[in-house]
PDB file of N, CA, C and O in Angstrom:
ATOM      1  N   UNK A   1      -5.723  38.553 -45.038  1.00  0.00           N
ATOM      2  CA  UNK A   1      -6.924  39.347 -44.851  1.00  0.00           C
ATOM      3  C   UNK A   1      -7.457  39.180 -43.423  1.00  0.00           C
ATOM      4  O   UNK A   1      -7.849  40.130 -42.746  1.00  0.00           O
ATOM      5  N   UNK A   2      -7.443  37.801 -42.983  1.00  0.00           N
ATOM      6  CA  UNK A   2      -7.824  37.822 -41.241  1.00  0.00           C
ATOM      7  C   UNK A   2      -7.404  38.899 -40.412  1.00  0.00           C
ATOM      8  O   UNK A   2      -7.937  39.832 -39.812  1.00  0.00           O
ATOM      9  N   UNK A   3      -5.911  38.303 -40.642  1.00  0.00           N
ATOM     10  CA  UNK A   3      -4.797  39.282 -40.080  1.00  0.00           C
ATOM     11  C   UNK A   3      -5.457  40.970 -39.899  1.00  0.00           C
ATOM     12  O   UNK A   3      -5.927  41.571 -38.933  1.00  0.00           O
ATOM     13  N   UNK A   4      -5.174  41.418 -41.619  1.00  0.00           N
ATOM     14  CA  UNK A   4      -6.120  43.162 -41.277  1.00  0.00           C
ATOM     15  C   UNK A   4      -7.110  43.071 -40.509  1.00  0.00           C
ATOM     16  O   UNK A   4      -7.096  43.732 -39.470  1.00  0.00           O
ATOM     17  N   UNK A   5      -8.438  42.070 -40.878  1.00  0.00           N
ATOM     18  CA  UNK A   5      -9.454  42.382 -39.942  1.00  0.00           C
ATOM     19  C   UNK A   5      -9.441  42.276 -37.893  1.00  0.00           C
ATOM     20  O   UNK A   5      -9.944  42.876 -36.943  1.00  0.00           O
ATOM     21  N   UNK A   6      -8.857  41.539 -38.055  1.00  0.00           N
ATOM     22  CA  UNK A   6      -8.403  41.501 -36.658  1.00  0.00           C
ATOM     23  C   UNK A   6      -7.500  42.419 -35.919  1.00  0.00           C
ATOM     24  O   UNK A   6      -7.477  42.376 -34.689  1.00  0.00           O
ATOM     25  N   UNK A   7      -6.620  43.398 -36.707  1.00  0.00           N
ATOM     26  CA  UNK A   7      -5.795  44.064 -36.448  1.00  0.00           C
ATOM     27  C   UNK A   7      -7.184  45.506 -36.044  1.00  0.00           C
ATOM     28  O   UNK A   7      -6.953  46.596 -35.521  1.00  0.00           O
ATOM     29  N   UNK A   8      -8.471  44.994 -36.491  1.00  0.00           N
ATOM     30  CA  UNK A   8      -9.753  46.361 -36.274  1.00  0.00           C
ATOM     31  C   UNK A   8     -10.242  46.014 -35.207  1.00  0.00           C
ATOM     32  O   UNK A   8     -11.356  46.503 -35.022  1.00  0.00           O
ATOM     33  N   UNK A   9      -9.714  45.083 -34.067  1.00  0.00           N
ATOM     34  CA  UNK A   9     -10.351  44.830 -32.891  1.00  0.00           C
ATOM     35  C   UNK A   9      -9.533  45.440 -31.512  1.00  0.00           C
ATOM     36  O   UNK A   9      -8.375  45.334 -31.108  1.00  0.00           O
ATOM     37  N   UNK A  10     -10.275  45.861 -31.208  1.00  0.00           N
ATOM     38  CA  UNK A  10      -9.901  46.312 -29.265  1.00  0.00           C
ATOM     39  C   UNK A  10      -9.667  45.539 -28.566  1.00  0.00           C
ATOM     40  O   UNK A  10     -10.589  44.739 -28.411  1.00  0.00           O
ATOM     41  N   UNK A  11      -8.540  45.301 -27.836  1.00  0.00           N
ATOM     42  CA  UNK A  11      -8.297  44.577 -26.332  1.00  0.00           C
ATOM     43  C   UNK A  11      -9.351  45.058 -25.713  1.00  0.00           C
ATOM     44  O   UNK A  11     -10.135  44.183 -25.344  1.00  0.00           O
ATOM     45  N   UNK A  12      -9.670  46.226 -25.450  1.00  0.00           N
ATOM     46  CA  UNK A  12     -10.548  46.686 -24.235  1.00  0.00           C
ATOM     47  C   UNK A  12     -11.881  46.615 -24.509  1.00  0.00           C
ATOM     48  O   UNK A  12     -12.712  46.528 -23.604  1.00  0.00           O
ATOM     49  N   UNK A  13     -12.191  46.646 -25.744  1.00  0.00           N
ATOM     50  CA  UNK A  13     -13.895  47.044 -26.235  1.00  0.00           C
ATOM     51  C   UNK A  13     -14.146  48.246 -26.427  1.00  0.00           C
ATOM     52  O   UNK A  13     -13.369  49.167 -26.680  1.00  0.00           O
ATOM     53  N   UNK A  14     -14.892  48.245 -26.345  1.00  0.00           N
ATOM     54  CA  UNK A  14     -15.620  50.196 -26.653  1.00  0.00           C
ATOM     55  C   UNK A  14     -16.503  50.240 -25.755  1.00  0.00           C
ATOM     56  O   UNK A  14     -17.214  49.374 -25.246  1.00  0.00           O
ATOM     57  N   UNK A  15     -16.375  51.517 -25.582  1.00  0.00           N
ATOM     58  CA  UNK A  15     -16.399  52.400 -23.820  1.00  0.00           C
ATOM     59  C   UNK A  15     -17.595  51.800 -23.594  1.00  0.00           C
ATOM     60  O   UNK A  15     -18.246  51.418 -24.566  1.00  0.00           O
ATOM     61  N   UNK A  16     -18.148  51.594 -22.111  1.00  0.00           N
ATOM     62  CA  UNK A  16     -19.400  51.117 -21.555  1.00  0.00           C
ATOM     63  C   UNK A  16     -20.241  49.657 -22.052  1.00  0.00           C
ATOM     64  O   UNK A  16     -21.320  49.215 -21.654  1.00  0.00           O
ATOM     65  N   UNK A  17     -19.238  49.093 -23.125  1.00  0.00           N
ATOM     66  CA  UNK A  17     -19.192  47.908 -23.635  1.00  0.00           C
ATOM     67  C   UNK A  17     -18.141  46.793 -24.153  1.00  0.00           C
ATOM     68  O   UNK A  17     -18.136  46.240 -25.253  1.00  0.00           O
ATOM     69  N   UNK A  18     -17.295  46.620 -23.121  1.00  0.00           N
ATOM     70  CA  UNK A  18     -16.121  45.959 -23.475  1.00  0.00           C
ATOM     71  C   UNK A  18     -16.359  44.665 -24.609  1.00  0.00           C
ATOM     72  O   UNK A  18     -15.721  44.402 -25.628  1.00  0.00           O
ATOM     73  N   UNK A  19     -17.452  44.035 -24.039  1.00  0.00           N
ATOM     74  CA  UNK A  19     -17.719  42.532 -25.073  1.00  0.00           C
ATOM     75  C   UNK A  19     -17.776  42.617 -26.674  1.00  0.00           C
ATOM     76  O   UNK A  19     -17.631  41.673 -27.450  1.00  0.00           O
ATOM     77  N   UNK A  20     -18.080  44.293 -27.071  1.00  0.00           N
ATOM     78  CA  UNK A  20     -17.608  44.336 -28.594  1.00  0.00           C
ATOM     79  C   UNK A  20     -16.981  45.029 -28.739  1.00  0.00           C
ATOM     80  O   UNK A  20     -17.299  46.186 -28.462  1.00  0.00           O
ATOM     81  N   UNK A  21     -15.625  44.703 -29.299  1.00  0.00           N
ATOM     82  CA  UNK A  21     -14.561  45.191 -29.778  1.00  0.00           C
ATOM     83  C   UNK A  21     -14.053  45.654 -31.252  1.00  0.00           C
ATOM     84  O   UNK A  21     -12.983  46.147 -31.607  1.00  0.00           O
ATOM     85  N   UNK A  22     -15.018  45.370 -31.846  1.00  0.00           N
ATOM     86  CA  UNK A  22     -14.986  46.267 -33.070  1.00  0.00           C
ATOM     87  C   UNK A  22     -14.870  46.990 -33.741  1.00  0.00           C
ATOM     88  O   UNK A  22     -15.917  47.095 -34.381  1.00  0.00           O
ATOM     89  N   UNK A  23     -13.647  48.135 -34.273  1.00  0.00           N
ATOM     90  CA  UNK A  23     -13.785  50.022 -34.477  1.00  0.00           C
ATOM     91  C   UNK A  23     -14.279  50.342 -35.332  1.00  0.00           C
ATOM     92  O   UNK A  23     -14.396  51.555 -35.505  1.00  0.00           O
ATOM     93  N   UNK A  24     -14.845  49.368 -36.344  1.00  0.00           N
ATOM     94  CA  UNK A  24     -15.226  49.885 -37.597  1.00  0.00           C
ATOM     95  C   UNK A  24     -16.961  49.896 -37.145  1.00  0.00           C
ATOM     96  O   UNK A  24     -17.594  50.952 -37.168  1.00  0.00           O
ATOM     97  N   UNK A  25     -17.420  48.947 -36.854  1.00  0.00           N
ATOM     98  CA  UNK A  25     -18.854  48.450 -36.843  1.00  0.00           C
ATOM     99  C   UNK A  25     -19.302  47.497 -35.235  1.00  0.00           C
ATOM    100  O   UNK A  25     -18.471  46.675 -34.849  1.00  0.00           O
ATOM    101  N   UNK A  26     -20.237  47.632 -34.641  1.00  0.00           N
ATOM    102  CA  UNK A  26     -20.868  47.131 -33.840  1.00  0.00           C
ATOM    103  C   UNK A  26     -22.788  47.774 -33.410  1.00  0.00           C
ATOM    104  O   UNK A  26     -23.311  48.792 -33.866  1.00  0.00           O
ATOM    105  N   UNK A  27     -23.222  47.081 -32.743  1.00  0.00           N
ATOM    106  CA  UNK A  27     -24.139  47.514 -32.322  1.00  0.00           C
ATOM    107  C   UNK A  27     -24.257  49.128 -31.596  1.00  0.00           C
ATOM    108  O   UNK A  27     -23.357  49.331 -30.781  1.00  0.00           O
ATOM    109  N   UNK A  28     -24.996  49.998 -31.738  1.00  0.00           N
ATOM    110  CA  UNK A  28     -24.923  51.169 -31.100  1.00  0.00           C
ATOM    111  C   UNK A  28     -25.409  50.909 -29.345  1.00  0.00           C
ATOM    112  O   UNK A  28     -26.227  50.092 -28.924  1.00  0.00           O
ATOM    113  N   UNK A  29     -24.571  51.929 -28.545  1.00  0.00           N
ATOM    114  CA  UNK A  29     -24.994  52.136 -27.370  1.00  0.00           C
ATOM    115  C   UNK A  29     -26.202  51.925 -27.137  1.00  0.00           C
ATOM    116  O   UNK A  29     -26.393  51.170 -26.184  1.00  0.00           O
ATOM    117  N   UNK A  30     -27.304  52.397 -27.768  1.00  0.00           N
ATOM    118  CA  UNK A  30     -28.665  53.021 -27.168  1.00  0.00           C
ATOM    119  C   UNK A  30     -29.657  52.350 -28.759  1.00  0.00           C
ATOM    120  O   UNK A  30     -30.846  52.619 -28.929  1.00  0.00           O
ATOM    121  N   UNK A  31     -28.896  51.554 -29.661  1.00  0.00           N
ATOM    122  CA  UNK A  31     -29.850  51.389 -30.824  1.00  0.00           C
ATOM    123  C   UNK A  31     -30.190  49.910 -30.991  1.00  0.00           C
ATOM    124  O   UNK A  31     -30.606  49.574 -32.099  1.00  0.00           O
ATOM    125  N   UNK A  32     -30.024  48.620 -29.672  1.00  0.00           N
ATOM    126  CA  UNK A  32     -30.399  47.735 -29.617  1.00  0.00           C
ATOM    127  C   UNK A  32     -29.073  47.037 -30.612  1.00  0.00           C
ATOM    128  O   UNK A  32     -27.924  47.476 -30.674  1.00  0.00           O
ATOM    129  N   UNK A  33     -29.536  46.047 -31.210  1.00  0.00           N
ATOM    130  CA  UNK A  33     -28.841  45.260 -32.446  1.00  0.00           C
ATOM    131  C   UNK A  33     -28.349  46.297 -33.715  1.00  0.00           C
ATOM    132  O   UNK A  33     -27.498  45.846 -34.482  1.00  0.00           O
ATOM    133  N   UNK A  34     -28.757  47.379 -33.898  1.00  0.00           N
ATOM    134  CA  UNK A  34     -28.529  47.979 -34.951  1.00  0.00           C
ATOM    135  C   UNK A  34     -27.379  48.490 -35.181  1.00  0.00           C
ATOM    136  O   UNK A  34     -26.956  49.066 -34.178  1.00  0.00           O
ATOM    137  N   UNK A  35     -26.468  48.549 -36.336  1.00  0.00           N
ATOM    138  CA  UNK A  35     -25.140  48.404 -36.418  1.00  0.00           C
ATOM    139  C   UNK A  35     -25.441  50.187 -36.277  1.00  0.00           C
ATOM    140  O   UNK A  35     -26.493  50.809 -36.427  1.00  0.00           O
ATOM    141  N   UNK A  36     -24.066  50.667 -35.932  1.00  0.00           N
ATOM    142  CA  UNK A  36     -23.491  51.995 -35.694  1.00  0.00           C
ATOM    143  C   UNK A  36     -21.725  52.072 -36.362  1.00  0.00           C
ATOM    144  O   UNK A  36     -20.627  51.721 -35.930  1.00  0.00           O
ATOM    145  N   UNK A  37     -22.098  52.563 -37.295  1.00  0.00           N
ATOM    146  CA  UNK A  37     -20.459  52.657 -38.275  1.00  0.00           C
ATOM    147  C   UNK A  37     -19.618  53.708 -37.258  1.00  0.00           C
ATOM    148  O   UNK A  37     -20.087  54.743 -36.785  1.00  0.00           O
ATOM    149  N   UNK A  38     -18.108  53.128 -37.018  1.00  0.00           N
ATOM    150  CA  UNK A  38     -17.209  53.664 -35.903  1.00  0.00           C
ATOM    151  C   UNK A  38     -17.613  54.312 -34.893  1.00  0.00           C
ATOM    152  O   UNK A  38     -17.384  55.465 -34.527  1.00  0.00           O
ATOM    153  N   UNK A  39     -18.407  53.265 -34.343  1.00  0.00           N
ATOM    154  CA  UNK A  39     -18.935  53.236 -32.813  1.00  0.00           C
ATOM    155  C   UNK A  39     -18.247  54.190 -31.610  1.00  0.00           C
ATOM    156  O   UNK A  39     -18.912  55.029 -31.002  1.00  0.00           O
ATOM    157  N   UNK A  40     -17.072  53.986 -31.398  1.00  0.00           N
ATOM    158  CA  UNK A  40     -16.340  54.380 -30.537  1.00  0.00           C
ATOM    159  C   UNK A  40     -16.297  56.449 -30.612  1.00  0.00           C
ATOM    160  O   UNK A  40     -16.475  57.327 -29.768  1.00  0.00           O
ATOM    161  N   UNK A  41     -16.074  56.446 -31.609  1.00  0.00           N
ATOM    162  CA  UNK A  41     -16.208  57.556 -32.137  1.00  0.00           C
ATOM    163  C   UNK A  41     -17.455  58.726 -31.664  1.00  0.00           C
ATOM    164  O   UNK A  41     -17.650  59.677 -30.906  1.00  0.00           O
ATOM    165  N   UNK A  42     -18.391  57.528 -33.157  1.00  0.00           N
ATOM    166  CA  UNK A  42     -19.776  58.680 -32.941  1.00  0.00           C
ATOM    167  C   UNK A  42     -20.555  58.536 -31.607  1.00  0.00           C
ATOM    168  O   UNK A  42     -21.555  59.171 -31.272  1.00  0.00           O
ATOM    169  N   UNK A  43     -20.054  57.802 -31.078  1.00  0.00           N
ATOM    170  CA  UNK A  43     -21.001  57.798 -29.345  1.00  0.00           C
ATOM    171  C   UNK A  43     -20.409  58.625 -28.668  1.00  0.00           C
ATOM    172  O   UNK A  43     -21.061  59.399 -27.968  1.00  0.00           O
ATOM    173  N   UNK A  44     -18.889  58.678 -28.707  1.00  0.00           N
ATOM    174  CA  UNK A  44     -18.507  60.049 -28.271  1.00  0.00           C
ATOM    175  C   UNK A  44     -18.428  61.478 -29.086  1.00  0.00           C
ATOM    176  O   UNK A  44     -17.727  62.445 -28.789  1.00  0.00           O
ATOM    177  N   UNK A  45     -19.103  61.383 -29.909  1.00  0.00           N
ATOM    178  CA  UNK A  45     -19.399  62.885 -30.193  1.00  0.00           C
ATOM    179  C   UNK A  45     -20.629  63.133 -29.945  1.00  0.00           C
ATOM    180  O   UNK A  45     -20.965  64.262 -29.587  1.00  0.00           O
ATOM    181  N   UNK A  46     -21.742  61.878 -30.126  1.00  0.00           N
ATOM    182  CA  UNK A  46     -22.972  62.403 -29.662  1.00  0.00           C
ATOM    183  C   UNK A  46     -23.217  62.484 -28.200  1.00  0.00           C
ATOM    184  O   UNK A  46     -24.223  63.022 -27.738  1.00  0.00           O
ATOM    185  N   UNK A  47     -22.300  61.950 -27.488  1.00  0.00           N
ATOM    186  CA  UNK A  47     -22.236  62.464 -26.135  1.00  0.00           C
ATOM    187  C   UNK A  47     -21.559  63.482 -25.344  1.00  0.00           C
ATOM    188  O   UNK A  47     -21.440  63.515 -24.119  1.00  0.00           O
ATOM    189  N   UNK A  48     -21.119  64.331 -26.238  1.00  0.00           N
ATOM    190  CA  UNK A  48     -20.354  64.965 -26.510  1.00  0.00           C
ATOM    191  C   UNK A  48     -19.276  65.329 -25.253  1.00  0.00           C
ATOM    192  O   UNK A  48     -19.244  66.353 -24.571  1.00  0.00           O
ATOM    193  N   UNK A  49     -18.544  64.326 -25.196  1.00  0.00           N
ATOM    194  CA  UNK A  49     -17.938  63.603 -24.224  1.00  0.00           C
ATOM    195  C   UNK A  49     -16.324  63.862 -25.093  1.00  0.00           C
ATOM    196  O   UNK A  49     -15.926  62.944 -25.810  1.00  0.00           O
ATOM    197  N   UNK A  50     -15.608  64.946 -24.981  1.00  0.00           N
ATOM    198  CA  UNK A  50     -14.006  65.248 -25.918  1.00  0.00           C
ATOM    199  C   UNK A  50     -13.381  64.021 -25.832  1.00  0.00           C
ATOM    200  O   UNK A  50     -13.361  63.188 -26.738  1.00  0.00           O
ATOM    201  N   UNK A  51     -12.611  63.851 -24.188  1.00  0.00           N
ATOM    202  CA  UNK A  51     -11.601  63.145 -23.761  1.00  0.00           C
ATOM    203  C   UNK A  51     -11.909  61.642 -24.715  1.00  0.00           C
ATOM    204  O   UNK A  51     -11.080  61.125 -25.464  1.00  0.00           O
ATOM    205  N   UNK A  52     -13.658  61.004 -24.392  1.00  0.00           N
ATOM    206  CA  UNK A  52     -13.861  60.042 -24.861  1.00  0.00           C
ATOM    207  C   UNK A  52     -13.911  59.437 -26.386  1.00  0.00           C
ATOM    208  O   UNK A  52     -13.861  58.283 -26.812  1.00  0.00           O
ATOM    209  N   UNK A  53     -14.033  60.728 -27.026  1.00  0.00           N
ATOM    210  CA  UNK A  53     -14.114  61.291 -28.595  1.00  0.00           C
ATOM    211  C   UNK A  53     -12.258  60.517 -29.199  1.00  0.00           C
ATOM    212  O   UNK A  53     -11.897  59.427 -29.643  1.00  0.00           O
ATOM    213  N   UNK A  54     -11.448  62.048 -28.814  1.00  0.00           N
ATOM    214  CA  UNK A  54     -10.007  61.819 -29.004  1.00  0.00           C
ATOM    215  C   UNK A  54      -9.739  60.680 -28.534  1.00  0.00           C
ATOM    216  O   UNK A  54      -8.731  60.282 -29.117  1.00  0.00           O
ATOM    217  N   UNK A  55     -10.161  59.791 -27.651  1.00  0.00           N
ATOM    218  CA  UNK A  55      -9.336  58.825 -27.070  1.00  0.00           C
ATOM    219  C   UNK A  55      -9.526  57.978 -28.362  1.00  0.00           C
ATOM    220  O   UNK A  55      -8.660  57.974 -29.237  1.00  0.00           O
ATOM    221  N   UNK A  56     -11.012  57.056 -28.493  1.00  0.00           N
ATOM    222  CA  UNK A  56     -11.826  56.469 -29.815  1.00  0.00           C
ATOM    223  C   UNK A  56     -11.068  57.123 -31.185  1.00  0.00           C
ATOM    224  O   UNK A  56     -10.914  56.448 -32.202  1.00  0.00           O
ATOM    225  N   UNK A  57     -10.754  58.100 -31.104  1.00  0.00           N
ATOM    226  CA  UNK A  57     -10.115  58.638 -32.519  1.00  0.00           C
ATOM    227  C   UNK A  57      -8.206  58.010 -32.520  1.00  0.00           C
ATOM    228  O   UNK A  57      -7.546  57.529 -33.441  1.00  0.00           O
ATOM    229  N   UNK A  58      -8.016  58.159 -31.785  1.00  0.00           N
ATOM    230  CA  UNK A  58      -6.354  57.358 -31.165  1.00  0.00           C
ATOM    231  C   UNK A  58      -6.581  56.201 -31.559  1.00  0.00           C
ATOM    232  O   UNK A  58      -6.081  55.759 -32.593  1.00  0.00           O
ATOM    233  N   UNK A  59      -7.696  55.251 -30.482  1.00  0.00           N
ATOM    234  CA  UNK A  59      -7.620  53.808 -30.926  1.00  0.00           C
ATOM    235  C   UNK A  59      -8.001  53.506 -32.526  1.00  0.00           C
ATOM    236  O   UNK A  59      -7.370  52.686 -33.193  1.00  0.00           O
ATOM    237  N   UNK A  60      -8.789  54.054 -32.891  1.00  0.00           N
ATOM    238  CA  UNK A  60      -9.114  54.033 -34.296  1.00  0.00           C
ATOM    239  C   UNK A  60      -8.057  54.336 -35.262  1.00  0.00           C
ATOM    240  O   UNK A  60      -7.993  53.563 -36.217  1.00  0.00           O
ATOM    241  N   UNK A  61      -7.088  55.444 -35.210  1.00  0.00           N
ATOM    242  CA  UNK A  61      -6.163  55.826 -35.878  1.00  0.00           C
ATOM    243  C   UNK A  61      -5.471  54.338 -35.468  1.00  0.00           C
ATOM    244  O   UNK A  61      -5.765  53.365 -36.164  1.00  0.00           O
ATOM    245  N   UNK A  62      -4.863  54.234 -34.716  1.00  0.00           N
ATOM    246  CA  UNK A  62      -3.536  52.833 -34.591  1.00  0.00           C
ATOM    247  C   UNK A  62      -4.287  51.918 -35.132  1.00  0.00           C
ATOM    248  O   UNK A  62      -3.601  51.553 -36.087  1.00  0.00           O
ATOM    249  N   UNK A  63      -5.570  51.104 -35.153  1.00  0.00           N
ATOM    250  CA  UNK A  63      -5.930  50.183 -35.238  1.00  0.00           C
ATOM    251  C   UNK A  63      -5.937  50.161 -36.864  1.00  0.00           C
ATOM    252  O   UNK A  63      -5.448  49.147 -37.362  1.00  0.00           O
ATOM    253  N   UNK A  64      -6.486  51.267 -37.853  1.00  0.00           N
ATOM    254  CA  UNK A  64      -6.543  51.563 -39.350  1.00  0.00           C
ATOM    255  C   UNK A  64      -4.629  51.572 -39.530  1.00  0.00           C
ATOM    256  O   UNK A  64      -4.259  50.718 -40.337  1.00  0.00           O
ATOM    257  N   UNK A  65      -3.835  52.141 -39.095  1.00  0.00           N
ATOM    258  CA  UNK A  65      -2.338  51.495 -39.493  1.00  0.00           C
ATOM    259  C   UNK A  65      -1.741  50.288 -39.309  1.00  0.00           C
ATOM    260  O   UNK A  65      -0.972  49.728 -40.091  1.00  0.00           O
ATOM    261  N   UNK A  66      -2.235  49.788 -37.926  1.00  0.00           N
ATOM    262  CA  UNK A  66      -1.519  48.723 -38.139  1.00  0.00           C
ATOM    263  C   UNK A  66      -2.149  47.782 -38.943  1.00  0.00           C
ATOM    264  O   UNK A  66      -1.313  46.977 -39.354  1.00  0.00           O
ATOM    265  N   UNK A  67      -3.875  47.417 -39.553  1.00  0.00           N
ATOM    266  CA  UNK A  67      -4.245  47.022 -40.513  1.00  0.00           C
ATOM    267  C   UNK A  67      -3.595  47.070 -41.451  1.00  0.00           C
ATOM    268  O   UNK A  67      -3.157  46.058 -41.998  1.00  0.00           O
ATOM    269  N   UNK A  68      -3.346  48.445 -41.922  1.00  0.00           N
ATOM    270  CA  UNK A  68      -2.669  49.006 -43.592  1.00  0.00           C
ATOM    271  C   UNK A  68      -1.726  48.336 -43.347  1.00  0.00           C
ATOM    272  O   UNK A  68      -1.710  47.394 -44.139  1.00  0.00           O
ATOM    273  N   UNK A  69      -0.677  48.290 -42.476  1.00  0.00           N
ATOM    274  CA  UNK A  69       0.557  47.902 -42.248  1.00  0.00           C
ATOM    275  C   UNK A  69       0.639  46.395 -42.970  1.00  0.00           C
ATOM    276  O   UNK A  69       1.509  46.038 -43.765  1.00  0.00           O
ATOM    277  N   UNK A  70      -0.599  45.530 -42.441  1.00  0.00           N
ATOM    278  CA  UNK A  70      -0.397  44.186 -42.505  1.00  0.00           C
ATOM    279  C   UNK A  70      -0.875  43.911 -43.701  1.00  0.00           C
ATOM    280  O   UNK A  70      -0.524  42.869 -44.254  1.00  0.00           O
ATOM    281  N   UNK A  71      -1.694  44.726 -44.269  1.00  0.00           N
ATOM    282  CA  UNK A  71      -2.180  44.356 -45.916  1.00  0.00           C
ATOM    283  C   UNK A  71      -1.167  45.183 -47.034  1.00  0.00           C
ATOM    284  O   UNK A  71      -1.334  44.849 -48.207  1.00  0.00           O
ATOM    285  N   UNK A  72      -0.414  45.946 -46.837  1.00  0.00           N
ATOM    286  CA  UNK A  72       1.082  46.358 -47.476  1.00  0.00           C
ATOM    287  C   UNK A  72       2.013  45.208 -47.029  1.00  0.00           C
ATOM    288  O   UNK A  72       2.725  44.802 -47.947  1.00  0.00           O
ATOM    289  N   UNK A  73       2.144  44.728 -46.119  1.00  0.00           N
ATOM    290  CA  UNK A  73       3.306  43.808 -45.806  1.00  0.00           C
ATOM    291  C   UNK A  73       3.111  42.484 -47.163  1.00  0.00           C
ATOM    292  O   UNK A  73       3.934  41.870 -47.841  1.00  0.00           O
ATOM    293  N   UNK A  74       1.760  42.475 -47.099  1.00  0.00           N
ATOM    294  CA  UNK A  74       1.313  41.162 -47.761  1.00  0.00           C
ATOM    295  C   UNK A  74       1.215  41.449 -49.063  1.00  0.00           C
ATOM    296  O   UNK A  74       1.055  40.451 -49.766  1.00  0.00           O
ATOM    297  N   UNK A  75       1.259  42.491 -49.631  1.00  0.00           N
ATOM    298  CA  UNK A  75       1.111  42.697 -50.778  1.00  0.00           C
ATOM    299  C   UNK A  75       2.930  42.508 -51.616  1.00  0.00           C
ATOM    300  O   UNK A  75       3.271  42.217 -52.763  1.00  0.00           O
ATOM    301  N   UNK A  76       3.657  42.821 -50.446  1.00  0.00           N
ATOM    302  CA  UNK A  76       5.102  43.237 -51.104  1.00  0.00           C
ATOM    303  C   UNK A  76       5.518  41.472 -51.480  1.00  0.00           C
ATOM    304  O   UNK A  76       6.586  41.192 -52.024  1.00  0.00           O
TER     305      UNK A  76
END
């Protein structure tokens, strides 16, 4: 289970905030401490920023397989 959860973290961070690396959950850009569900994402749609959108949707897609990957591996 580590394994999956860690497999939901960024080398790089999320855009304009490298120090949290989180894709599922972190603090929002602009909302102090308050969690923002797939950060990477909805900051780029509410900024409506494409390139930055699709990119967050890429890292998010690989990061949700190679999770699955590692909690199917463990299950077999």
């Amino acid at each position: 289970m580590r394994d999956a959860e860690s497999a939901l973290l960024s080398e790089q961070g999320l855009p304009k905030r490298p120090f949290y690396k989180h894709l599922i959950y972190a603090p929002g850009e602009f909302t102090g401490y308050a969690a923002v569900v797939i950060p990477g994402v909805t900051e780029g749609i509410d900024a409506k920023d494409e390139a930055r959108t699709q990119a967050q949707i890429d890292a998010l897609a690989a990061a949700l397989n190679k999770s699955a990957a590692i909690l199917d591996a463990a299950a077999k």
